[in-house]
C-alpha positions in Angstrom: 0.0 0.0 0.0 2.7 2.7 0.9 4.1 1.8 -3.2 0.3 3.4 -4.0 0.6 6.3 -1.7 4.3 6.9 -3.2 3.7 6.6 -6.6 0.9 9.0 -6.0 3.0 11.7 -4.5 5.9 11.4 -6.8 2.9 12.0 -9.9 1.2 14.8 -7.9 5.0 16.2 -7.4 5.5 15.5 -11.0 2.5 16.9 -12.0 2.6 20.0 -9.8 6.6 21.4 -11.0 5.7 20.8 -14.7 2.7 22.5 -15.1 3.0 26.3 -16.4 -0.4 26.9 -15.1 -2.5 26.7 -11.9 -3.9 24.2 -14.6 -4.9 20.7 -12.2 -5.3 17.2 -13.6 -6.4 14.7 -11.5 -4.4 10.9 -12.6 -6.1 7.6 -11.1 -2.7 5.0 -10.7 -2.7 1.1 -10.4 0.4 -0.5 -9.4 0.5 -4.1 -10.2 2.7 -7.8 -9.9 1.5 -9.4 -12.8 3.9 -12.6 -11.9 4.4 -12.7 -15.5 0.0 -13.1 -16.0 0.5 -16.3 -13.9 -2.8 -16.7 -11.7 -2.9 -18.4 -8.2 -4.3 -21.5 -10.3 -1.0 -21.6 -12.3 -2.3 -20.2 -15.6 -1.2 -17.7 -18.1 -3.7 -15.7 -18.8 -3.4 -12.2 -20.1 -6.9 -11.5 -21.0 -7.7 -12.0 -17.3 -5.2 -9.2 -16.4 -6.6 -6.9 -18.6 -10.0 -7.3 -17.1 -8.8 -5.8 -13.8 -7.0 -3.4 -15.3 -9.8 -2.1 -17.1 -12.2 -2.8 -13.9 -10.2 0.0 -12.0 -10.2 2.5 -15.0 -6.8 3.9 -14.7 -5.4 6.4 -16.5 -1.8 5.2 -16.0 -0.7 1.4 -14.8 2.7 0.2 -13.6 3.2 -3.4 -13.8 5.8 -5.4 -12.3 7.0 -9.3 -13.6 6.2 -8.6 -17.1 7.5 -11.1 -19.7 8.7 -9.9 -23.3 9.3 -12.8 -25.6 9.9 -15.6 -22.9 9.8 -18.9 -23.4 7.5 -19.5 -19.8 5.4 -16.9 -21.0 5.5 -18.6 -25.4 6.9 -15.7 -26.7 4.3 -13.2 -25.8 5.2 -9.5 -25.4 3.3 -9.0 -22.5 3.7 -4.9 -22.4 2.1 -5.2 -26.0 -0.8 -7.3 -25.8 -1.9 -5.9 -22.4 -2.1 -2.8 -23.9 -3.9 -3.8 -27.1 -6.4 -5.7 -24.2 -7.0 -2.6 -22.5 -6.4 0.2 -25.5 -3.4 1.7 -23.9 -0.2 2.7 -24.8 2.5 0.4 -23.9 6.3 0.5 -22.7 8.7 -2.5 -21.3 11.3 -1.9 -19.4 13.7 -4.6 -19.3 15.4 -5.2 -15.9 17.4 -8.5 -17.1 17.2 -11.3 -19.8 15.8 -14.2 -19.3 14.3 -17.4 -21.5 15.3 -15.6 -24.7 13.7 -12.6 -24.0 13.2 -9.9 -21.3 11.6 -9.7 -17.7 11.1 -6.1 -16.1 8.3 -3.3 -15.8 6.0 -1.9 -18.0 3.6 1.3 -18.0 0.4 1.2 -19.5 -1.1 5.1 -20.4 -4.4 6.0 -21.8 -2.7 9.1 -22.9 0.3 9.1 -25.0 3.6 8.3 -23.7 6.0 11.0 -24.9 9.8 8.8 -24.3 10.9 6.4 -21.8 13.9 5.5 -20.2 15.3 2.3 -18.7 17.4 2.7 -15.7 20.0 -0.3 -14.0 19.5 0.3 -10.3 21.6 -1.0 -7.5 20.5 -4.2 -6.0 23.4 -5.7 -3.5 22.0 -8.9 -2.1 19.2 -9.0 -4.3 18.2 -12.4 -6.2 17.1 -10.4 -9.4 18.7 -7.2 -10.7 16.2 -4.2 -10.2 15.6 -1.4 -12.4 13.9 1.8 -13.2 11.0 2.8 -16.3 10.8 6.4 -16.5 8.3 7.9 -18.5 6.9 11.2 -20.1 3.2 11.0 -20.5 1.0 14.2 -22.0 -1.6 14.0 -19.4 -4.2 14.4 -22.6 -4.7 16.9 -25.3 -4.5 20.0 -23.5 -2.9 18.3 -20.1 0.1 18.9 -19.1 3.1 16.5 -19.1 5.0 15.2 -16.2 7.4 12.1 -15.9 6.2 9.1 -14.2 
């Protein structure tokens, strides 16, 4: 829960020292471990995902344990079809290779995501390396932009 409330302040800071105006734009954020669209019944299933995604009706979505081109996951970008299930934009961030593809983060946007930036981040002791997806959404037409 404190990843919600911080991913929420570092948008509302985001938002808040980019805009030029008094201009306000409320963002609704999900946060959420896909384990690579493995369910607690063992079964990949992407469609699934998408439904709560799309249950919560978020404007911007950071997922964690995302598969690009895996062999576990048969060679699905993950990133990419999640956001052709929900109509959003998509962006992997790869935090290491593995199977013959890529495991890391993704962002999901319904507004268009401007650049991104992958980001090695220190991990001593950790199992898996850990990294960082920045990105720079235009909070819709007329909405200002601000790096999540």
């Amino acid at each position: 829960m404190k990843w919600i409330w911080l991913a929420l302040l570092t948008v509302a800071l985001a938002l808040a020292s980019g805009c030029q105006t008094a201009q306000r734009q409320q963002v609704r954020i999900l946060t959420y471990n896909i384990h690579h669209a493995e369910g607690i019944d063992g079964k990949l299933d992407l469609p699934r995902i998408a439904q709560v995604i799309q249950s919560v009706n978020p404007d911007v979505v950071v997922l964690q344990e995302v598969g690009k081109e895996t062999e576990r996951t048969g060679k699905v970008d993950q990133a990419a079809e999640l956001g052709r299930l929900t109509g959003m934009q998509a962006v992997f961030g790869k935090a290491m290779d593995y199977q013959g593809g890529g495991y890391g983060l993704a962002v999901l946007s319904r507004w268009p995501i401007l650049e991104s930036h992958t980001h090695s981040l220190p991990a001593p002791g950790a199992r898996e390396p850990r990294a960082l997806l920045l990105t720079r959404i235009q909070a819709g037409e007329d909405g200002p932009l601000f790096w999540f």
